[in-house]
N, C-alpha and C positions, 0 to 999 in steps of 0.2 A: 498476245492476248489483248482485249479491248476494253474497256471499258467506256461506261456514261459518265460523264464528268458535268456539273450544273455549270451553268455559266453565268447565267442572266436572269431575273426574272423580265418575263414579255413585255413589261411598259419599259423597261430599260433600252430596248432598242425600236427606235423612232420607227414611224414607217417609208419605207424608202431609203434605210440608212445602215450603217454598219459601226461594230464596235469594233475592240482590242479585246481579247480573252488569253494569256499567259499561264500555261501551266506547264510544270517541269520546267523545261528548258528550251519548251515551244511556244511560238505565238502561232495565233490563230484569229481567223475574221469570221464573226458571227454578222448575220446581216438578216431584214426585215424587207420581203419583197413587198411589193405594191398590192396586191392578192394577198397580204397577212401571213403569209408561207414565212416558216424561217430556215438559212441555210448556214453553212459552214465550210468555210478553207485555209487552207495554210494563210499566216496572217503578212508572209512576206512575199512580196513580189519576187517572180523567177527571172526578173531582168537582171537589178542590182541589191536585191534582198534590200528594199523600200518597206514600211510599214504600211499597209493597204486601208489599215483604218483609216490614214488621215486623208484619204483619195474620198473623191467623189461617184455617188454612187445615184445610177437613173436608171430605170427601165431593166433591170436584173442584169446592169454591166456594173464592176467596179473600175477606175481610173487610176490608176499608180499617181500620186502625187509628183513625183522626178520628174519622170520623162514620157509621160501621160500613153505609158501600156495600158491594155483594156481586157477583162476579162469578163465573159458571162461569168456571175458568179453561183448562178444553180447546176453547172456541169464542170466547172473550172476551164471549160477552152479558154487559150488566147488568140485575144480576135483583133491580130496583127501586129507589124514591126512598132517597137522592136523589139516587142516580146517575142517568143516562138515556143515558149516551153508552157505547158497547160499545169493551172492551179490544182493540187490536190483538194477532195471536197470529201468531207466526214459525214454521216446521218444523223441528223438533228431530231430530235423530238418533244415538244412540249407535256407536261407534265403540271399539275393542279397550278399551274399561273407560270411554271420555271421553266428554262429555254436548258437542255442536256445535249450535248455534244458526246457521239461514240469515238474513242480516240484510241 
């Protein structure tokens, strides 16, 4: 079963950037495309379970901080070595100012 979970409100994530969002016993990467869009993925890289918030983030790719895997983060592909395994990505929706993640 799924549920909306709040995360954010919309000025909290920058444009062009990504936060950390923890719930349960999951992280998760909420991010602010350049188009105002917001998205959602697992918050650890599939390389070496790195935290992707602290990675760099351009043009709807995020950057693993380690060992600089890259992933579209509006579809979760990885887009090359030496990643190979694709981001899970949850459905975002904003609500009267709030960023909700369906988890």
């Amino acid at each position: 079963m799924t549920e909306w979970v709040q995360v954010c409100a919309v000025y909290d994530i920058e444009e062009e950037d990504v936060i950390r969002f923890d719930h349960s016993d999951r992280t998760f990467a909420d991010y602010r495309s350049p188009d105002d869009e917001y998205y959602a993925t697992d918050g650890l890289c599939t390389h070496e379970k790195i935290h992707l918030a602290e990675g760099l983030v351009m043009n709807n790719v995020i950057e693993c901080p380690k060992h600089n895997s890259r992933f579209n983060y509006t579809d979760g592909s990885a887009l090359g070595a030496p990643v190979c395994v694709d981001l899970q990505t949850y459905p975002v929706k904003v609500e009267d100012g709030q960023v909700f993640i369906n988890i």
